[in-house]
C-alpha positions in Angstrom: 134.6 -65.1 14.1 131.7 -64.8 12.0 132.6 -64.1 8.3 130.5 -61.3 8.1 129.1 -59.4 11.1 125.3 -59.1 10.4 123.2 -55.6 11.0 120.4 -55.9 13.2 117.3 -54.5 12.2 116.7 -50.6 12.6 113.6 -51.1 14.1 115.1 -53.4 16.7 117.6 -51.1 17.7 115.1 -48.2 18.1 112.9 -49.9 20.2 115.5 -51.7 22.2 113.6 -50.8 25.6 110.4 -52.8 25.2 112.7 -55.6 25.3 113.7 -57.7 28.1 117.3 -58.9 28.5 116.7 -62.5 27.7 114.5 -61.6 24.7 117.4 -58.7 23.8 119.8 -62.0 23.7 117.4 -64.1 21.8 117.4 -61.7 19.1 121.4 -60.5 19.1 122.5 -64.6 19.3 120.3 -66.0 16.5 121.0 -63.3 14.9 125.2 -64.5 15.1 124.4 -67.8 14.8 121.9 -68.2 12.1 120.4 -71.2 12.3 123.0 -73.2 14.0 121.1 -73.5 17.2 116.9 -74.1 16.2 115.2 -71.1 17.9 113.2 -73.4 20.6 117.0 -75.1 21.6 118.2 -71.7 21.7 115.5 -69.6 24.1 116.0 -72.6 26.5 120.2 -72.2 26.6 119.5 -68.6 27.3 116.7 -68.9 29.6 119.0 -71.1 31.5 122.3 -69.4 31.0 121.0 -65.6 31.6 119.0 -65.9 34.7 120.5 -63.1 36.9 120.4 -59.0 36.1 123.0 -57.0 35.0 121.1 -53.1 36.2 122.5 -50.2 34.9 122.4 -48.1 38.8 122.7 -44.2 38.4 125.7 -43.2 40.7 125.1 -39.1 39.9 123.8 -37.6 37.2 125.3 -38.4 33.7 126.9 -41.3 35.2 126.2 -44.7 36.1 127.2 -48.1 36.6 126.7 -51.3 34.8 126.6 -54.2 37.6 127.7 -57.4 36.0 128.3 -59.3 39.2 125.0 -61.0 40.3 125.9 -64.4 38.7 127.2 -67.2 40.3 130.8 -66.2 40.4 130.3 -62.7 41.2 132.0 -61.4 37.6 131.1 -60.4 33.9 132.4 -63.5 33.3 129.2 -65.4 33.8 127.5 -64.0 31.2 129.7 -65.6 28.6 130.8 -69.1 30.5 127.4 -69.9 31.4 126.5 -69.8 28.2 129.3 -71.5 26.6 129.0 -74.2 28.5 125.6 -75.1 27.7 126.3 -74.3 24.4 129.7 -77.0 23.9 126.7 -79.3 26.0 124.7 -78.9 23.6 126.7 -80.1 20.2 128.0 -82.8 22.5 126.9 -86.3 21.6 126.5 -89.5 23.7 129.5 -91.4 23.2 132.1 -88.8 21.6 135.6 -88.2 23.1 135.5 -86.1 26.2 135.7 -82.4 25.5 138.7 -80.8 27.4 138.7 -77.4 28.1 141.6 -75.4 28.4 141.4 -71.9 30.3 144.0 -69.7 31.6 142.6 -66.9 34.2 144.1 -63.9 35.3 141.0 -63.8 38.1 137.6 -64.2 37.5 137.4 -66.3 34.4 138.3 -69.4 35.4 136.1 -69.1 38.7 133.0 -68.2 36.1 134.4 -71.0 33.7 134.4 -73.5 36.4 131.2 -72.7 37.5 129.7 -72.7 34.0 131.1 -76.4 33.4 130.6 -77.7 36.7 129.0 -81.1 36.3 128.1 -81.1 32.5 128.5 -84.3 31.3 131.5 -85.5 28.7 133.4 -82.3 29.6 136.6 -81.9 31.9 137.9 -78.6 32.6 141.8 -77.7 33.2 142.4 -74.2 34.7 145.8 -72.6 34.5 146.8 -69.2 36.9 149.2 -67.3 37.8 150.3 -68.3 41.5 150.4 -65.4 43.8 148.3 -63.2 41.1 144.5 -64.0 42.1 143.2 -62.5 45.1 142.2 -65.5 48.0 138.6 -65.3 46.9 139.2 -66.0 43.3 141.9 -69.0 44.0 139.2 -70.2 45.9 136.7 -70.3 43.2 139.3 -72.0 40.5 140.7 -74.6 43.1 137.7 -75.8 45.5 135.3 -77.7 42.7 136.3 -81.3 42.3 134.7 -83.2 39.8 134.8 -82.4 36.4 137.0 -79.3 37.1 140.8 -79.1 37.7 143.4 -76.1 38.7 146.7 -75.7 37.8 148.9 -73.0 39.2 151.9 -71.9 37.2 154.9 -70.0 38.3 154.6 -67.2 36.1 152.1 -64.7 34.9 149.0 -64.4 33.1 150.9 -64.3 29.9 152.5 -67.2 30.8 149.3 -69.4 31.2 147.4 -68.2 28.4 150.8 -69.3 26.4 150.7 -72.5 27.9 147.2 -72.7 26.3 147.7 -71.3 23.2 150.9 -73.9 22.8 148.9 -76.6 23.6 146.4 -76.0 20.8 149.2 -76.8 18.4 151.0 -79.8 20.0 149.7 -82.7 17.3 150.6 -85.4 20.2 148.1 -83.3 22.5 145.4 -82.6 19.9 145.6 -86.7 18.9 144.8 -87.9 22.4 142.5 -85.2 23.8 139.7 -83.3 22.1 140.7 -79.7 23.2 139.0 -76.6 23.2 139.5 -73.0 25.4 136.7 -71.2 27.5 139.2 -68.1 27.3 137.7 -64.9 25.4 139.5 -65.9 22.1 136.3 -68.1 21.9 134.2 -66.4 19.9 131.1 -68.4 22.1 132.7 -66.3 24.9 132.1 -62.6 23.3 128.6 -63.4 21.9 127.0 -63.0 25.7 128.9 -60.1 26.3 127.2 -58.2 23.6 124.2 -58.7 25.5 124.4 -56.7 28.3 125.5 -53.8 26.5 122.6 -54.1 24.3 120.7 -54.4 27.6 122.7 -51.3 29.4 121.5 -49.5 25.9 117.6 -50.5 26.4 117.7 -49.4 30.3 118.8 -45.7 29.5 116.7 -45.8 26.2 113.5 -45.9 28.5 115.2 -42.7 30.3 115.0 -40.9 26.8 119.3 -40.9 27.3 120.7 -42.1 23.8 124.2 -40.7 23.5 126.1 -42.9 25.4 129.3 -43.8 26.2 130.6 -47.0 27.9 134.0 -47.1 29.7 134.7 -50.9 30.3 138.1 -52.0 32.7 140.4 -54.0 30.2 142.7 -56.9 30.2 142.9 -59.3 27.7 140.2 -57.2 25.9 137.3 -59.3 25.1 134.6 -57.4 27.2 135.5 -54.4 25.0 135.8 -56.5 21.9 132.1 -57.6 22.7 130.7 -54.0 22.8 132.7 -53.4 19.6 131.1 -56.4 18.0 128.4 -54.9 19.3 128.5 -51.5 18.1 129.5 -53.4 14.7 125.9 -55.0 14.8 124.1 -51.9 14.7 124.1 -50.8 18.6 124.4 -46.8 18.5 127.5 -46.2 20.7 129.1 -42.7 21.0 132.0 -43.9 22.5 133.9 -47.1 24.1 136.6 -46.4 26.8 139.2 -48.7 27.1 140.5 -48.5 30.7 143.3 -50.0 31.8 146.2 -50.2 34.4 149.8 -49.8 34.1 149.8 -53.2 31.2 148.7 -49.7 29.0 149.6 -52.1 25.7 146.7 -50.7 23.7 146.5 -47.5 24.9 150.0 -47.1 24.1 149.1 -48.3 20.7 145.9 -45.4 20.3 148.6 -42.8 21.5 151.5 -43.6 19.0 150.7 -46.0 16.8 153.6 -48.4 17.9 151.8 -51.8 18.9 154.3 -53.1 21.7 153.4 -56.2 24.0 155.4 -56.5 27.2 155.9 -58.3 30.0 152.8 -58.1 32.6 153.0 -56.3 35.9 151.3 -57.3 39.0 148.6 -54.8 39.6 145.2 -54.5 42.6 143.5 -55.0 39.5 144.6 -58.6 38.7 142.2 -59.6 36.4 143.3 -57.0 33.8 147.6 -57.6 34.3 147.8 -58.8 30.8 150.7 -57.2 28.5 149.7 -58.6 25.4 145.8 -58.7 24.8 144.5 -61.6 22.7 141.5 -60.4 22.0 143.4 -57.1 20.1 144.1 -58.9 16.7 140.3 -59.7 16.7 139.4 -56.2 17.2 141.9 -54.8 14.8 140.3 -57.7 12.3 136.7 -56.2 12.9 138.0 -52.8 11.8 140.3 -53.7 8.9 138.4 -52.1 6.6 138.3 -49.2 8.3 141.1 -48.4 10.4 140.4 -45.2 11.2 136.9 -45.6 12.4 138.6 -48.1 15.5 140.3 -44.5 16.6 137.6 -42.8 16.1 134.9 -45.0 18.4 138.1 -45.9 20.6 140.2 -44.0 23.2 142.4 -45.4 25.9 143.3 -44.7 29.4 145.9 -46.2 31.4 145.8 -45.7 36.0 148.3 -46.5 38.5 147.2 -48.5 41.6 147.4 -45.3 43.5 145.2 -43.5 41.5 143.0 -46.7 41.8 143.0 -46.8 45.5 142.1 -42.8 45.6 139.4 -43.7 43.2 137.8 -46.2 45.5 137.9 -44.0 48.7 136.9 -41.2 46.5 133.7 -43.1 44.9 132.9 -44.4 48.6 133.0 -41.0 50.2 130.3 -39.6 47.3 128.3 -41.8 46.5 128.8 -44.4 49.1 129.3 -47.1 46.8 132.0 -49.6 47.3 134.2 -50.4 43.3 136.2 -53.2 43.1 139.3 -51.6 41.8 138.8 -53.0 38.0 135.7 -50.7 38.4 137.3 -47.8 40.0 139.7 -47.7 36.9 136.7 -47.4 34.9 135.5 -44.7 36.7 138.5 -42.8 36.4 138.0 -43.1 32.4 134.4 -42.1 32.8 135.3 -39.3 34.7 138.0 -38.0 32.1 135.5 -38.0 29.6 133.0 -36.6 31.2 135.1 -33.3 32.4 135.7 -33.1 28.4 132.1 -33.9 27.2 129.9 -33.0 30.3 126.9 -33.6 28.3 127.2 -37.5 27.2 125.7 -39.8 29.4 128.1 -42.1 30.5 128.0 -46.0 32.0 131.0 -47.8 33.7 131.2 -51.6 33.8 131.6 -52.9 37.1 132.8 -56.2 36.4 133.3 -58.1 39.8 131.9 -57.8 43.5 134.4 -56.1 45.7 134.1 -58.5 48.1 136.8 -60.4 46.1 139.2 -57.9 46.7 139.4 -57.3 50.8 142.9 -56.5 50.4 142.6 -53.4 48.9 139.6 -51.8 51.5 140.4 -49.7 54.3 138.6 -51.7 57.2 135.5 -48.5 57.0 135.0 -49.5 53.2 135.2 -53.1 53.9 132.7 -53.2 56.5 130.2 -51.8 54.1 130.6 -54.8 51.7 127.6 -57.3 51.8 129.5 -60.8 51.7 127.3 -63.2 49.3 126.5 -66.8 51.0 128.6 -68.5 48.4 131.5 -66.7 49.6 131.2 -67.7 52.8 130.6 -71.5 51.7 134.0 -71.3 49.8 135.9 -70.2 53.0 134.8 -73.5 54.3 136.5 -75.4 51.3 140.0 -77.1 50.9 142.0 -75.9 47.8 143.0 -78.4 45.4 145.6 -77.4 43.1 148.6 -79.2 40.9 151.9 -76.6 41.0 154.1 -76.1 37.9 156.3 -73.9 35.8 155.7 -71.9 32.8 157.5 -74.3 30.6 155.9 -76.2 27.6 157.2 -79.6 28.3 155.9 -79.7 31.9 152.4 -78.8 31.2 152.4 -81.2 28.2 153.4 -84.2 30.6 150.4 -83.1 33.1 148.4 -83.1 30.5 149.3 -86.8 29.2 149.7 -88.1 32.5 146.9 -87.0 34.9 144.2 -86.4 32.0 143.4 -90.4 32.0 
């Protein structure tokens, strides 16, 4: 993290809609990084890194959706491991030690990661998840890359891999022999992006003459959130952040009693978000440690069952014939509780991945409706490639030495 969180410019803020998105992430990352990046080196990575739209859509009135699924992978996720990527590319120099990347995924960020890194020179990825926890689409996405990318598929959960990770970083054997680093949101490269499109969402409703808004964003290991709080930290005018979740209700546990309990992850439609003890949580009780109180105040928490996501998803369909993955649907559900209590905020829900990686959770009328992308179809095409292990320490470690030669 940043030692200090910088405040961007009022003027900048108020006039947030005669920005574009690129030039809205110009100003947010140099902002961050100082001058880490030169400002030329910088517009390129994010001319090259942010070159797809993330629309705020209007579903009814005092609601809409935030689409952040027309990257490459079809997820949020490309916002922050595309620009990652080219950013670790960047500081790389000819003839260091290879950079080895270390991700755990509970879905879509190792598809986004591995897409990000594909083919940049000096760098080797190594993606762990959770075997039987990804839907077909997204195993396909971690497992079907070659080169430069590999997949590793533990017996165990989420938890389990980002552990895996998370040991690894402190293994002196590991860190002498391989130059590691992680492409999971506890990268603070990985959260920067993400403020960007809320920025962005901000500057689409500002043109509308809508300023009090609320965002209600599906959460797992809580890094998209902890982007719009870094966000909203910067200066960005948020009324409200919901934190969504499903039945892995850690944190909004936590905002109910106080109690901070991890626990064992349960297997959920919403994969990507079955995470019982949130990484990115210490970083967002750190932003607010001078002000406790102000995190409950900006912060409240809602926790769904999958039946009350897979009513949400007919439900949404049958409106406003609109097809949520069920990470969005839960969002929905959040926006909709707030907006029965405050009927007047203008509310936006993050849609975080295209449905059509989910096809097990549509009734056949819902999943006929779903436009199939031409990558998807290109990745039904590809063998899987994929090294199976357990969630113990010692076994990963001995992949690692062996088979990263």
């Amino acid at each position: 993290m940043p030692q200090v969180i910088p405040l961007l410019p009022e003027d900048f803020i108020e006039n947030l809609d005669k920005y574009s998105l690129r030039e809205i992430a110009f100003k947010v990352a140099s902002a961050l990084l100082q001058d880490v990046i030169p400002a030329d080196d910088l517009k390129a990575i994010i001319e090259d890194a942010i070159n797809f739209p993330a629309p705020v859509v209007k579903l009814e009135d005092g609601t809409n959706v935030l689409e952040l699924f027309h990257g490459p992978s079809l997820a949020f996720k490309d916002f922050g491991a595309r620009f990652m990527s080219r950013v670790m590319g960047y500081f790389l120099k000819e003839g260091e030690k290879q950079l080895d990347v270390l991700v755990a995924t509970s879905g879509d960020t190792g598809g986004a990661v591995a897409l990000g890194f594909l083919g940049v020179p000096n760098t080797r990825v190594t993606i762990l998840y959770p075997k039987g926890k990804v839907s077909p689409i997204q195993e396909l996405q971690l497992t079907t890359n070659g080169r430069n990318i590999r997949a590793v598929e533990i017996d165990g959960t989420f938890d389990d891999c980002q552990a895996l990770v998370k040991h690894a970083f402190t293994d002196d054997e590991l860190n002498q022999k391989f130059r590691l680093t992680s492409a999971n949101s506890i990268n603070i490269a990985r959260l920067i992006p993400q403020t960007f499109y809320y920025f962005n969402a901000y500057a689409q409703l500002l043109r509308e003459g809508k300023k009090d808004v609320v965002f209600a964003v599906p959460s797992g290991n809580f890094g998209n959130i902890g982007a719009g709080l870094l966000a909203y930290k910067m200066g960005l005018p948020v009324k409200q952040f919901l934190a969504a979740t499903n039945v892995n209700d850690t944190v909004p546990a936590f905002l109910r009693t106080g109690i901070y309990e991890p626990k064992p992850s349960v297997q959920t439609w919403s994969n990507a978000m079955d995470v019982g003890n949130p990484s990115n949580w210490v970083r967002i009780m750190d932003m607010f440690s001078d002000d406790p109180d102000e995190l409950k105040k900006i912060l409240t928490g809602y926790s769904f069952t999958d039946d009350e996501t897979v009513y949400a998803i007919h439900y949404i369909f049958k409106k406003n014939n609109y097809v949520a993955c069920p990470h969005t649907a839960i969002a929905w559900m959040a926006a909709k509780e707030w907006k029965e209590q405050n009927p007047t905020d203008e509310v936006v829900f993050l849609s975080t991945a295209h449905p059509c990686k989910f096809p097990e959770v549509f009734t056949e009328e819902i999943a006929q409706a779903i436009e199939i992308p031409e990558q998807v179809k290109e990745l039904e095409e590809r063998q899987k490639h994929a090294v199976a292990l357990g969630s113990d320490f010692e076994s990963f470690k001995e992949y690692l030495l062996n088979e990263l030669v």
